[in-house]
TORLO-805743 format. One record per residue: residue number from 1; residue in three letters; x, y, z of N, C-alpha, C, CB in turn. Coordinates in Angstrom, 3 decimals, always signed. Each point is the difference from the previous one (the first is absolute). Glycine has a CB too. Example, Ala and Ser with C-alpha at 12.3 -4.5 7.8 and 13.67 -1.06 7.14 Angstrom:
2
PT,k,r,nu,nv,nw,cau,cav,caw,cu,cv,cw,cbu,cbv,cbw
PT,1,ALA,+13.190,-5.690,+7.800,-0.890,+1.190,+0.000,+0.900,+1.200,+0.000,-1.892,-1.173,+1.246
PT,2,SER,+1.542,+2.223,-1.966,+0.820,+1.190,+0.060,-0.770,+1.090,+0.730,+1.184,-0.628,-2.145
This chain:
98
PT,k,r,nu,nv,nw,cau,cav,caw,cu,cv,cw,cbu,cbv,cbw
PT,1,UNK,+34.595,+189.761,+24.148,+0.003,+0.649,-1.283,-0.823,+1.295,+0.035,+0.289,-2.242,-1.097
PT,2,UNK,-1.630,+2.065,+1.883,-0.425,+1.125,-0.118,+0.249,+1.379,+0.434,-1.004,-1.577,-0.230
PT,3,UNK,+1.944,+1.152,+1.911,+0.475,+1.065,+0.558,+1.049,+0.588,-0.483,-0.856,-0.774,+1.549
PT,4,UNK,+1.935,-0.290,-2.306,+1.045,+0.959,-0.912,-0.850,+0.911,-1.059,+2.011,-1.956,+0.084
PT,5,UNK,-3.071,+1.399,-0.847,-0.156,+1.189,-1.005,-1.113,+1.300,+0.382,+0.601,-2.015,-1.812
PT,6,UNK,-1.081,+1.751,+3.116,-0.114,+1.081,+1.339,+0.947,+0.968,-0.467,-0.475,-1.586,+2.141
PT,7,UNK,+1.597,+1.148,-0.803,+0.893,+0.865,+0.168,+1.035,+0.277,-1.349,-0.379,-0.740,+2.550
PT,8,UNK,+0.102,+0.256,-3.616,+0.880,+0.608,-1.049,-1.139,+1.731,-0.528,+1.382,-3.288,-1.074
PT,9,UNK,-2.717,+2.983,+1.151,-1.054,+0.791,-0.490,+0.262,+1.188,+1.213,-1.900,-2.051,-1.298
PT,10,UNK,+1.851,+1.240,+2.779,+0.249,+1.977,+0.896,+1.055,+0.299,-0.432,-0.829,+0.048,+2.348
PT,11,UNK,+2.096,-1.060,-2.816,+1.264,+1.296,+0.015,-0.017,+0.817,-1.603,+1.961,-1.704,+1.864
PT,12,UNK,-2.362,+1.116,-2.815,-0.070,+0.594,-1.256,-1.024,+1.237,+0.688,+0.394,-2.346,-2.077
PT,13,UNK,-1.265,+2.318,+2.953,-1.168,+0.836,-0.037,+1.016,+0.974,+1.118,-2.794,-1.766,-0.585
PT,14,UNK,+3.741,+1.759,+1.335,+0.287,+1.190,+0.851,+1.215,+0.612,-1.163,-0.599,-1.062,+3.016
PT,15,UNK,+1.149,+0.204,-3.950,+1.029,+0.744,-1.026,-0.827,+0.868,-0.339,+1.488,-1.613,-0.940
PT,16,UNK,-2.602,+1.417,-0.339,-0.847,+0.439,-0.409,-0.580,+1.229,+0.646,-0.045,-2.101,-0.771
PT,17,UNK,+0.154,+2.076,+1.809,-0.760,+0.841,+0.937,+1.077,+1.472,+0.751,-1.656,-2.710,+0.555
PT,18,UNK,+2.730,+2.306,-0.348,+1.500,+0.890,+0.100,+0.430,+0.744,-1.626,+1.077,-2.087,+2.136
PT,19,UNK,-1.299,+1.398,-3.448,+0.016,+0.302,-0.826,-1.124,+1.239,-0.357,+1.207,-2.281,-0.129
PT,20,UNK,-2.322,+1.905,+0.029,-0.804,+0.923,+0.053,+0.324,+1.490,+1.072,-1.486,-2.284,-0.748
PT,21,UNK,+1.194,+1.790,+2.215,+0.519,+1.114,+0.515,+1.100,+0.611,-0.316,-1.010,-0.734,+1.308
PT,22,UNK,+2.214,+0.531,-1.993,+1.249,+0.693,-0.037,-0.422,+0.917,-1.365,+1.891,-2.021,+1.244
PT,23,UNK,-2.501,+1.859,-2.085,-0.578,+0.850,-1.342,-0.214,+1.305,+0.742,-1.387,-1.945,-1.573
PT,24,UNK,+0.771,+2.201,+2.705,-0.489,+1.582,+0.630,+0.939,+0.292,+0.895,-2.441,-0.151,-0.071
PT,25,UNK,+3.918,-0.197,+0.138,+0.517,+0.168,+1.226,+1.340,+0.639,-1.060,-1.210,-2.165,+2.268
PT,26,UNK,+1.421,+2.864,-3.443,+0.863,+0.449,-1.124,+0.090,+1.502,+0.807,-0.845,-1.594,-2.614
PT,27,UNK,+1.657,+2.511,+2.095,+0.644,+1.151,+0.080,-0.601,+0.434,-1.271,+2.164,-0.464,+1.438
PT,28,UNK,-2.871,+1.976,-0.610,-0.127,+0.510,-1.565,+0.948,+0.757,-0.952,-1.939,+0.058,+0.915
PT,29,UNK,+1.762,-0.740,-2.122,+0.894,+0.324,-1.085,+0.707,+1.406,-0.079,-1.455,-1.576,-1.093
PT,30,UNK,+0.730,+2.415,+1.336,+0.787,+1.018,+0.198,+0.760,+0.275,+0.870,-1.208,+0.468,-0.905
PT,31,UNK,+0.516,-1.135,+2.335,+1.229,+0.398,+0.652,+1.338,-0.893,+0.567,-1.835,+1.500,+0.446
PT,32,UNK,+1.587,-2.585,-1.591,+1.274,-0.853,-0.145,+1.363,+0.818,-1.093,-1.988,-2.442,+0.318
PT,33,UNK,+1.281,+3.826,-1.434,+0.673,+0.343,-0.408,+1.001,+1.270,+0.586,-1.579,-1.295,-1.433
PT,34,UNK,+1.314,+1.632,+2.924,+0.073,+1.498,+0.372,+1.977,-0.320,+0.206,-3.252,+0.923,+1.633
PT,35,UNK,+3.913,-1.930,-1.425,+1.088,+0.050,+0.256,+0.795,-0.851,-1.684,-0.686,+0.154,+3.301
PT,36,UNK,+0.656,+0.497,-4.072,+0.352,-0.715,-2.044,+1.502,+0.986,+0.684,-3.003,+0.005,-3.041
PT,37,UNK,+3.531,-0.451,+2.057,+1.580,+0.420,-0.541,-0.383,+1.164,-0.901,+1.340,-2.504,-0.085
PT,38,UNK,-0.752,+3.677,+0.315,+0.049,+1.059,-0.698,+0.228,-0.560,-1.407,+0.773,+1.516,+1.929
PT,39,UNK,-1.341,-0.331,-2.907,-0.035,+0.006,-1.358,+1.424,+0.745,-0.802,-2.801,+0.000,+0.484
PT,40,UNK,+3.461,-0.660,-1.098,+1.311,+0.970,-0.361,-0.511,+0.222,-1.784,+2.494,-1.260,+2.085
PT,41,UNK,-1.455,+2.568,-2.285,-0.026,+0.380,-1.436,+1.196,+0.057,-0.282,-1.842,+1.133,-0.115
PT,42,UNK,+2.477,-1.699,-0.832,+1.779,+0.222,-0.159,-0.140,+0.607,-1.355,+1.346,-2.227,+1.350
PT,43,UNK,-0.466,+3.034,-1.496,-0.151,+0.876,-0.820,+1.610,+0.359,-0.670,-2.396,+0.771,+1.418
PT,44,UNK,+3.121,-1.217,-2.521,+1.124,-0.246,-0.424,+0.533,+2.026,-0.321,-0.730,-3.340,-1.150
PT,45,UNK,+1.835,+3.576,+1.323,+0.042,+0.942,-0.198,+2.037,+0.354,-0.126,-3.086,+0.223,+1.191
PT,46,UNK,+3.644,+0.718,-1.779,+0.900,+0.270,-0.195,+0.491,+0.969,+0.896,-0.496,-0.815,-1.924
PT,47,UNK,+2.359,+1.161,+2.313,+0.013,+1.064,+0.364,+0.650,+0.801,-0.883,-0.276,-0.775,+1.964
PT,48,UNK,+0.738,+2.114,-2.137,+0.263,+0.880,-1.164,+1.231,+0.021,+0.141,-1.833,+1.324,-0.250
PT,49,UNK,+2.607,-1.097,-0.789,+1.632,+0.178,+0.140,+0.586,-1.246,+0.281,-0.106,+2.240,+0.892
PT,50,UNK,-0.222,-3.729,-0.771,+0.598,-1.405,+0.698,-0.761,-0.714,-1.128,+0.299,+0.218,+3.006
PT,51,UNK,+0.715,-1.458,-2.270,-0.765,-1.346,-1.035,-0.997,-0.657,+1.180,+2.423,-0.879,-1.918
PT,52,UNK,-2.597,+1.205,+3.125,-0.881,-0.792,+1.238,-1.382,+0.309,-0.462,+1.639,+0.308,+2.211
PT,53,UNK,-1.833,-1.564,-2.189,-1.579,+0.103,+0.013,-0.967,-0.846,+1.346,+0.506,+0.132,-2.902
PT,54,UNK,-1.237,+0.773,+2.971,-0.816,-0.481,+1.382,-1.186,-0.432,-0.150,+0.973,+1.418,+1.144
PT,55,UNK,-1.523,-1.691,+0.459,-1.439,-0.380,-0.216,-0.808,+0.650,+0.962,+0.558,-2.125,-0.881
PT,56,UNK,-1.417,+3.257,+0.370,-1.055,+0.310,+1.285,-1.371,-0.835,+0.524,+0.794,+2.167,-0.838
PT,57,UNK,-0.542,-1.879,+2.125,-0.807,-1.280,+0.570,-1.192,+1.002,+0.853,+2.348,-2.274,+0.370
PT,58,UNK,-3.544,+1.982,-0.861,-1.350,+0.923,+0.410,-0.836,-1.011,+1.227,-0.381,+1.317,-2.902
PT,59,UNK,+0.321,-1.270,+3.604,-0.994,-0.709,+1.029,-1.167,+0.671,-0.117,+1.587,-0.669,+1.635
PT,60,UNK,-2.496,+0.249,-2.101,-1.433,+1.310,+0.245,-0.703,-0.942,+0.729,-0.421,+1.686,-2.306
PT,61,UNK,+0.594,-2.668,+3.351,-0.615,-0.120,+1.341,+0.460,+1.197,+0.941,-0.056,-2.609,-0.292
PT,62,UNK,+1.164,+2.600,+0.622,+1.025,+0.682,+1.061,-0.100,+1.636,-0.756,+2.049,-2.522,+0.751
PT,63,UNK,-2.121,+2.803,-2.096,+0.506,+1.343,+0.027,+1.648,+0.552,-0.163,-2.115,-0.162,+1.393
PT,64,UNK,+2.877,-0.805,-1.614,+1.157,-0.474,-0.330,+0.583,+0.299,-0.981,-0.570,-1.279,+0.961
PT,65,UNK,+1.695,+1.925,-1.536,+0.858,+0.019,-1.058,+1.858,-0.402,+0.417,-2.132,+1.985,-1.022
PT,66,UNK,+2.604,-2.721,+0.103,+1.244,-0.723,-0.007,+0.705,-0.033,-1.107,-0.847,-1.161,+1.428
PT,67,UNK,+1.935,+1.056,-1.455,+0.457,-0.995,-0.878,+1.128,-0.369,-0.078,-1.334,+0.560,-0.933
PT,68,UNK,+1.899,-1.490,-0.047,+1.117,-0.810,-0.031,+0.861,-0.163,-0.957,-1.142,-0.817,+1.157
PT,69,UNK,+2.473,+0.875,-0.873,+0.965,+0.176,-1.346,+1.045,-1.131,-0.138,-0.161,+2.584,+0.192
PT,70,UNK,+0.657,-3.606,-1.078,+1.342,-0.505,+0.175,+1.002,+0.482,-0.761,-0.956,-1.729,+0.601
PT,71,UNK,+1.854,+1.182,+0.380,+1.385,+0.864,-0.537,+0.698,-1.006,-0.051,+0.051,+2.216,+0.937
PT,72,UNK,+0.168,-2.345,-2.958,+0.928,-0.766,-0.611,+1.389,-0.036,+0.933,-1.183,+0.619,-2.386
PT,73,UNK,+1.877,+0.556,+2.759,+1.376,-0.640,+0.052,+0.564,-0.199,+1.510,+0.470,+1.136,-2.348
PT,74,UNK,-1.551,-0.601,+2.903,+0.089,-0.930,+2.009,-1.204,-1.195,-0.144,+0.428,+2.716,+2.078
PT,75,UNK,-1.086,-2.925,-2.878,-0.565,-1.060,+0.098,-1.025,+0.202,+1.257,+2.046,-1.268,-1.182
PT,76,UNK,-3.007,+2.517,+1.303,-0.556,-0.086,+1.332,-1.548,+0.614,-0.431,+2.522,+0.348,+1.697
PT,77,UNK,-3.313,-0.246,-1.119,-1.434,+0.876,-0.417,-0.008,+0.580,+1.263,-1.589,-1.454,-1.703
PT,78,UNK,+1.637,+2.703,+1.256,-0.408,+1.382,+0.757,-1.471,+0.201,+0.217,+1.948,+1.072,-1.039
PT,79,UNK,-2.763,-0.688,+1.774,-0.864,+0.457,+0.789,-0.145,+1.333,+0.578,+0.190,-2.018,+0.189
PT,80,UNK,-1.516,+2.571,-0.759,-0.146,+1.102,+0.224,-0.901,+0.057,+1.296,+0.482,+0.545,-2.443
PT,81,UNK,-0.095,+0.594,+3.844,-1.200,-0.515,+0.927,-1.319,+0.721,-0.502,+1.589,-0.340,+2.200
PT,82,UNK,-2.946,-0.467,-2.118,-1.008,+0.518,-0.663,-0.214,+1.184,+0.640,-0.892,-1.988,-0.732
PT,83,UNK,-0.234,+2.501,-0.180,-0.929,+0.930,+0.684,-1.423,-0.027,-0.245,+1.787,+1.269,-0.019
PT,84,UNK,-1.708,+0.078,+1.113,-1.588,-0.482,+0.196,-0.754,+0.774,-1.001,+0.066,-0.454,+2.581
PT,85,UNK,-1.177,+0.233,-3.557,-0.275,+0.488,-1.016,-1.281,+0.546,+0.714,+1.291,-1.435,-1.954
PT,86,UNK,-2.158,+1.265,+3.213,-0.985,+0.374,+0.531,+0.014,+1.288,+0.278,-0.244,-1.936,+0.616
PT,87,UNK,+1.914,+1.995,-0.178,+0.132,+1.664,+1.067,+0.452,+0.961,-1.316,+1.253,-0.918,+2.999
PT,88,UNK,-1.218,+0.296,-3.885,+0.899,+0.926,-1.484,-1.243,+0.551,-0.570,+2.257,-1.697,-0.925
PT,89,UNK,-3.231,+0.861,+0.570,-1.198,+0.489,-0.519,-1.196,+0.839,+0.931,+0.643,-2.025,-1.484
PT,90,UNK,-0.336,+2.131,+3.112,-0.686,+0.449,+0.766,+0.696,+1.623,-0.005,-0.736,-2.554,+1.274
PT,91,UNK,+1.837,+2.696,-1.498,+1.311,+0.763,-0.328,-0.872,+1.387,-1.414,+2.450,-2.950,+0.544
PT,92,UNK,-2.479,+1.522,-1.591,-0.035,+0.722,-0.829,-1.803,+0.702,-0.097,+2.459,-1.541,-1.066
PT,93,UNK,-3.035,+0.757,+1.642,-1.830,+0.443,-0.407,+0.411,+1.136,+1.092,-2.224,-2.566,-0.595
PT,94,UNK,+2.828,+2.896,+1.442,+0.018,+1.267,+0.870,+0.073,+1.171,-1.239,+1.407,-1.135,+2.445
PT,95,UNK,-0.142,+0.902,-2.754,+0.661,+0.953,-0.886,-0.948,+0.655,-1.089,+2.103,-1.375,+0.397
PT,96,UNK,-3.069,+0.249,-0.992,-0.543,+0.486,-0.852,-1.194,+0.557,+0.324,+1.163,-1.277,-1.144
PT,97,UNK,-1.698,+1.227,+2.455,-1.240,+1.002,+0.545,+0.130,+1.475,+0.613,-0.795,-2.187,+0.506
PT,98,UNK,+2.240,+1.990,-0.753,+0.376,+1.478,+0.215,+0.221,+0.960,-0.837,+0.714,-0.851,+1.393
C-alpha cells in the first residue's frame, strides 16, 4: 500500500513538474502574430451607365486594390486583376514634390 501511494505521489510530482516547465517554453505573442491573414475592406460601389453593381476589395496588409462584379445574365462574377496601391501612391507623392 505504501509503495503504490509512493509511486502515485512521483508520477503526479513529474506531471506537475513538465507542466510547470512547459508555462516558459510559449512563443512570444507577437511573434505568433507575424504570419495573420490580411485585413480586407469591401467597399459596395456602382458602375455608371449599367445596372452592375460591384464590390471593391482593399487589402491594406498587401497594398492591394480589386474588385468584383456579377453578371445577372451569364450568371458569372468577373474579377478585376488587382493592383498595387503601394506603387500608385509612391507614383503619386513623386508628382506632388515636384
Amino acid at each position: 500500500m505504501k509503495s503504490t501511494v509512493f509511486w502515485a505521489l512521483v508520477g503526479l510530482n513529474a506531471v506537475l513538474l513538465f507542466t510547470f516547465a512547459g508555462q516558459f517554453n510559449h512563443l512570444n505573442r507577437a511573434q505568433a502574430q507575424l504570419h495573420r491573414p490580411a485585413d480586407y475592406l469591401l467597399v459596395p460601389g456602382r458602375v455608371n451607365g449599367s445596372s452592375t453593381s460591384l464590390v471593391y476589395i482593399i487589402d491594406s496588409t498587401n497594398g492591394k486594390l480589386g474588385a468584383m462584379a456579377y453578371d445577372d445574365s451569364t450568371r458569372t462574377l468577373q474579377t478585376m486583376q488587382p493592383i498595387d496601391l503601394n506603387r500608385i501612391y509612391t507614383i503619386a507623392a513623386q508628382g506632388q514634390r515636384r
